[in-house]
N, C-alpha and C positions, 0 to 999 in steps of 0.2 A: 858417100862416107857412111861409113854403120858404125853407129855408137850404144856400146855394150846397155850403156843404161834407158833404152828408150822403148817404151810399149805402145801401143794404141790410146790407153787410156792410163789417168795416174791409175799406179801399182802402188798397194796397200803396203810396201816395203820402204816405202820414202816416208813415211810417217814419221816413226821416232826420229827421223833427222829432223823435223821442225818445231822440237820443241822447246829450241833455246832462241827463238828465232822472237820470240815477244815476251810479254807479262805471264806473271804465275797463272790468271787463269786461263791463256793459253796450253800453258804450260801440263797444268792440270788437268786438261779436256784431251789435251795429246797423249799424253801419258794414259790416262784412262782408256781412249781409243786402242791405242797399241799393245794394251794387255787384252783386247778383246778377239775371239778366232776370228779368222781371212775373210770367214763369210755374213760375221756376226751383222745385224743391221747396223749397228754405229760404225763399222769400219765403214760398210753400205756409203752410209751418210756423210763418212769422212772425203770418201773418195767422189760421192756426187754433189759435193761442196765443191771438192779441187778444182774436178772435174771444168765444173762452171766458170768458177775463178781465174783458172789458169787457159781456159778456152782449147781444152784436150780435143773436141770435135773439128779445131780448123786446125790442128795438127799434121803435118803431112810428114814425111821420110828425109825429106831436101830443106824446110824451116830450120830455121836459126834455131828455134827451141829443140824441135827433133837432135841439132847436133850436137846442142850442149848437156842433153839426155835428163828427164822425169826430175830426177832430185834436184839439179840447177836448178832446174825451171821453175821445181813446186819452194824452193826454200826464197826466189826472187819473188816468186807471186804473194806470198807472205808477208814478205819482207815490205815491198813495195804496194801492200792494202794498208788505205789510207785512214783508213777507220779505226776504232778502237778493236781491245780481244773482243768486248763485248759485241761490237757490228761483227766479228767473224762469228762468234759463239753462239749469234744469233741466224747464222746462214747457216751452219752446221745444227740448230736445233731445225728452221726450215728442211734443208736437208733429209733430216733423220722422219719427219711428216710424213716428206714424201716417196721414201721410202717404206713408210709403214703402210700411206695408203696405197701403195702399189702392192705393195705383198697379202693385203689385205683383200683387195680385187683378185688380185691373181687365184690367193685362194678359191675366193666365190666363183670365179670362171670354172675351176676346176671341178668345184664343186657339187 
């Protein structure tokens, strides 16, 4: 079964759908993300939050989640963190770290 909504990894396109999904400063972290470009580092950060969250890496083609496609999936993983916005706000500031120090290495590799 191939379902239209399903990638490899969350896609930075299911964002703005979750931002009614908790408290304003959810709310307001979403929102600010999704005004950001595809490849900004906070979208970065957005998506290797999900990522972890929603467990994108044991994702497979034939999983329940694969069928239900990215946006169910990422609006249930939300839904269903136990935590306050703050415990999420604060895995998307981890997140955006370790994004910075990747891209920061990357550079010096390059360099």
């Amino acid at each position: 079964m191939y379902q239209n909504d399903t990638e490899m990894l969350f896609p930075s396109r299911v964002i703005p759908s979750l931002k009614h999904l908790r408290g304003s400063n959810w709310k307001n972290l979403v929102e600010s993300v999704a005004d950001q470009s595809e490849g900004g580092t906070e979208t970065l950060a957005f998506s290797l939050m999900m990522i972890r969250l929603a467990g994108c890496m044991t994702c497979h083609a034939d999983s329940y989640r694969a069928m239900r496609g990215c946006t169910a999936c990422a609006q249930q993983t939300v839904c269903r963190f136990r935590e306050t916005d703050d415990g999420l706000i604060k895995l998307f500031k981890r997140a955006q770290k370790d994004v910075e120090a990747y891209l920061e290495n990357g550079a010096k590799a390059e360099g």
